[in-house]
Residue, then its C-alpha position, 0 to 999 in steps of 0.5 A: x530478508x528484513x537486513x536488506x529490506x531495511x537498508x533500502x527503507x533508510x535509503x528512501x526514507x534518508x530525510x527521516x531520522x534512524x529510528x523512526x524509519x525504521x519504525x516506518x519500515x515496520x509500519x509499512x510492511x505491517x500495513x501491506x500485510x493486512x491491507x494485502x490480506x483484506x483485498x484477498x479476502x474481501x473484507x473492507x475492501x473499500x477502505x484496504x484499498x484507500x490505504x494500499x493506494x496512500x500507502x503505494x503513494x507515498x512510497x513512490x513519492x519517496x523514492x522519486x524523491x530519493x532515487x529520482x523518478x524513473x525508480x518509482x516508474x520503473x517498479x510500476x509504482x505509481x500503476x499499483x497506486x491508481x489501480x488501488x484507487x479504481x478499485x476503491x472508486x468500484x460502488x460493488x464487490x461482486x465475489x467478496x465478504x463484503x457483498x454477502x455481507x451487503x446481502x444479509x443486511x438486505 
């Protein structure tokens, strides 16, 4: 539930006063959705994936910073993270909207 989802977000974003991370946390979780969503669909998978990385990046920083570093290992955080920018590095997404979108262009 968002309470303890919350909670969590302060204690790895301690270094941040209480609004803003909460607003952080807002922001983040507004982030996963849409970059989720477009990695599903495949519409701008390129730049979804760029930020699902940043966004997955950060977040394992911050609990390394907050948790120490086997917190983020742990979760596979960090695996998220590349795995987010191998997919960003691919020149062509063979079953997405962005190749029929590639065709048409064509």
């Amino acid at each position: 539930d968002w309470k303890h989802f919350s909670d969590y977000a302060h204690q790895v974003l301690f270094f941040l006063p209480n609004g803003l991370a909460e607003f952080f946390a807002i922001a983040a979780t507004v982030c996963e959705l849409l970059f989720g969503c477009l990695l599903l669909v495949g519409l701008l998978t390129r730049w979804a994936a760029i930020g699902s990385g940043l966004l997955t990046l950060t977040f394992a920083v911050c609990m390394a910073v907050a948790f120490g570093i086997t917190s983020p290992i742990n979760y596979s955080v960090f695996a998220v993270s590349a795995g987010s920018f191998l997919l960003a590095s691919q020149t062509t997404y063979s079953w997405s909207i962005d190749a029929v979108r590639a065709g048409k262009k064509q």
